[in-house]
Residue, then its C-alpha position, 0 to 999 in steps of 0.5 A: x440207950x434201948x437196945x433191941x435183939x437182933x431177931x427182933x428186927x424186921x431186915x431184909x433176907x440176903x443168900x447167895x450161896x450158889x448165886x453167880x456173881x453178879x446175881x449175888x452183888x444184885x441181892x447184896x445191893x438190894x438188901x443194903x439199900x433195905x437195911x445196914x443188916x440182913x438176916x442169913x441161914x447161918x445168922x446176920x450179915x453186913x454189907x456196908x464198908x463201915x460195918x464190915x470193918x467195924x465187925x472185923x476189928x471188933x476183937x469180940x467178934x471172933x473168926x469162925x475159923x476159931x471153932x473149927x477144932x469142935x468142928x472136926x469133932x463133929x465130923x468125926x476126926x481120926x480118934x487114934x491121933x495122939x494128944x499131943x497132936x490134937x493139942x497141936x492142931x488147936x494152936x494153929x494161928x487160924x483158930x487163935x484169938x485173944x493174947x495168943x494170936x497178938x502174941x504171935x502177930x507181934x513176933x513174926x511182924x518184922x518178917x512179913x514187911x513190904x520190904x521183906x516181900x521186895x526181896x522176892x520180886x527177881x524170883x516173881x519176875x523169873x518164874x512169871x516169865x518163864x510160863x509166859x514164855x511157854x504159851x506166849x509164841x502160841x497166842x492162847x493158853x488156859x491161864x489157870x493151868x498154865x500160868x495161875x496155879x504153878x506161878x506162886x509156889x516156887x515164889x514160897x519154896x524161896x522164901x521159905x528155902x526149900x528146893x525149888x524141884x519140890x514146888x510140886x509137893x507145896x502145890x499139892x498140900x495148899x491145894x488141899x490145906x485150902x479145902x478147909x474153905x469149902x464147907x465140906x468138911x465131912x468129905x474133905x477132912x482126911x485130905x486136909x489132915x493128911x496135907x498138914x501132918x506131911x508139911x509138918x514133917x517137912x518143915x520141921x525137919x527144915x527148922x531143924x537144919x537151921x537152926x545150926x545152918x541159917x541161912x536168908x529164908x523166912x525160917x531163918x528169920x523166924x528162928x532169930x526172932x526174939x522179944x524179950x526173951x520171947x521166941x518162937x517154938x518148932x511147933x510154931x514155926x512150923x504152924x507158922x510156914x503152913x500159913x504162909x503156904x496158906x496165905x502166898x498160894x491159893x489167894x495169889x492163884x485166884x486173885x491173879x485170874x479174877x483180875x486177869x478175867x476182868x482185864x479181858x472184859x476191859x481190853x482198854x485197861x489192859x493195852x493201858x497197862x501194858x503201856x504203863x507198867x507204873x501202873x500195877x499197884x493201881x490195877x491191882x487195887x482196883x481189881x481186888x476192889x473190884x472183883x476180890x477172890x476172897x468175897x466174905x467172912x464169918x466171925x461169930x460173937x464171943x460174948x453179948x455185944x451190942x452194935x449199933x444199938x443191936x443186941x448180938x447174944x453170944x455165939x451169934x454168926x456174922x457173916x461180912x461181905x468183903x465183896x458188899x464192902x468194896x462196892x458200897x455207893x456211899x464210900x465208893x465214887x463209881x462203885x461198879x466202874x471198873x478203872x485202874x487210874x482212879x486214885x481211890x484214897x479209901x482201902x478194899x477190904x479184900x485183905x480184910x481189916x482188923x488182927x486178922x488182916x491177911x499176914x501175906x499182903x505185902x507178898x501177894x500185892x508184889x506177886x500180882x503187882x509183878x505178873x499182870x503188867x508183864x501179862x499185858x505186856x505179853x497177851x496183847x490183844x486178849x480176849x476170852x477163847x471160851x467160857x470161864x468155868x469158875x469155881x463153886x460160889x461155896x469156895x472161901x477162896x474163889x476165882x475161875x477154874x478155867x480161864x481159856x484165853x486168846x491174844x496176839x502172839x509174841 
């Protein structure tokens, strides 16, 4: 079977960093009706469902999060950091692939289930109706600040153990932990250093307490872990709950408004919603479908690898677009419809697909699963008070910066 090289191909040009949103489905449209690869600044790009989740669960491909440790080389780190903390840094499960990350996906399995998210659902219900009630008798708010942004913390403080007056640090350290997404790293770097040696204390000082006091927190959980004789070492524990931070916060933040944003242009899906609440996990499949806060990824090929008769040489960059994915014609009927009682028997790939499928669904589906409906329940009648300001298309966790909204008070 011929193989032909990647550059070799005549594809369709596809770049969407600055676009607005619809501009950018428009270009991805129009180059995957064109060819089932486009060509990039960075490298190729994938559009369709079935070759975004072929690249994904492709172990060859690797995530460019991987590299990013040479990447903080080059935008100069701090030299004065310590071996042993460089060594640290480039063992966080972001960077990880091969036998390591499977290893520690395999431990901490058990502790990132349905039911384990479930669990926290009387914590989501309280703080979500607690901001509600805050702005609900006044029949507007901005629902970023005002709701989106402290809704999921205090939810990580439980499940972690952590007091909850301390939900403001967490806040703070996943809001600059996540600058990491921004493709800035010359300029962020120090925040994110800083945001990540200041929980690493923090967490390590809570393992520590647990290891001779547990208690029913996630930390607990992960220190009884045990395969084997396998168990999980501070260092990864400590890794590990900066991920949750990572995976429970600023994905639930964006998500929560993006969906919340499209309900405001759908008034019909949102009285629906209100009326029956049954209906959350559907409306909240749908508008991750429909519109995802996280809209693509990159990974990058470990070695030659031929797809689809296509020759990727090593270190080639493949950018999937989870947003191109979960609007692809071909597997989706009404692609660009917008309704959350179809029964859609295929999965959105807005969690991505593969070993590194987002360790925190289960959490963040049962967070925006309890807050939209008690939303639309709350803000009848919504409609948008102003313009969304949203965030820059450059941001890997994206969704509005400001969403003025107005309803009938309650």
């Amino acid at each position: 079977m011929s193989t032909t090289l990647a550059t070799d191909l005549e594809l369709p040009y596809l770049n969407t960093l600055g676009m607005e949103r619809l501009s950018a489905l428009t270009a991805i449209e129009e180059a995957r009706s064109q060819h089932w690869l486009a060509r990039t600044d960075m490298g190729f790009s994938v559009m369709r469902l079935e070759d975004v989740t072929a690249i994904l669960r492709d172990k060859r491909f690797h995530s460019a999060l991987s590299i990013l440790p040479q990447m903080r080389a080059n935008a100069g780190s701090d030299d004065s950091d310590s071996s042993e903390d460089k060594r640290e840094r480039r063992q966080s499960i972001l960077f990880m692939e091969g036998d390591d990350h499977a290893r520690l996906r395999r431990l901490v399995a058990p502790a990132f289930t349905p039911a384990s998210a479930n669990r926290l659902r009387p914590t989501m219900q309280r703080v979500v109706t607690e901001l509600v009630d805050q702005v609900a008798a006044s029949g507007s708010c901005e629902l970023v600040a005002d709701v989106c942004e402290p809704y999921p913390i205090p939810i990580i403080c439980e499940l972690l153990g952590a007091p909850p007056e301390d939900w403001k640090l967490f806040s703070n350290w996943a809001t600059d932990i996540f600058r990491i997404f921004n493709g800035a790293l010359e300029v962020d770097l120090p925040f994110i250093e800083r945001a990540r040696i200041e929980l690493d204390a923090y967490i390590t000082e809570m393992v520590l307490e647990r290891r001779t006091h547990p208690r029913d927190d996630l930390l607990s959980d992960l220190i009884a872990i045990e395969e084997e004789g396998d168990r999980l070492s501070t260092e990864e524990m400590t890794m590990l709950a900066q991920a949750v931070l990572m995976a429970g916060t600023d994905t639930t933040r964006n998500q929560l408004a993006c969906s919340v944003a499209l309900f405001a242009d759908h008034p019909d899906q949102w009285a629906m919603l209100a009326e029956h609440p049954e209906l959350a996990p559907r409306a909240v499949e749908e508008s991750m479908r429909y519109l995802g806060a996280v809209r693509g990824t990159v990974r990058f090929a470990s070695q030659d690898i031929v797809y689809r008769e296509v020759l990727f040489p090593k270190g080639t960059f493949v950018s999937t677009s989870l947003g191109g994915a979960n609007r692809d014609p071909e597997v989706w009927e009404a692609a660009n419809d917008f309704n959350i009682t179809t029964d859609r028997t295929t999965a959105h790939l807005t969690f991505g697909s593969g070993i590194h499928f987002c360790m925190g669904a289960a959490l963040a589906r049962a967070e925006l699963q309890e807050a939209l409906p008690l939303l639309a329940r709350r803000m009848p009648n919504l409609s948008l008070a102003g313009t969304i300001e949203w965030k820059p298309a450059n941001f890997g966790i994206w969704g509005p910066a400001s969403l003025p909204l107005s309803f009938d008070p309650t």
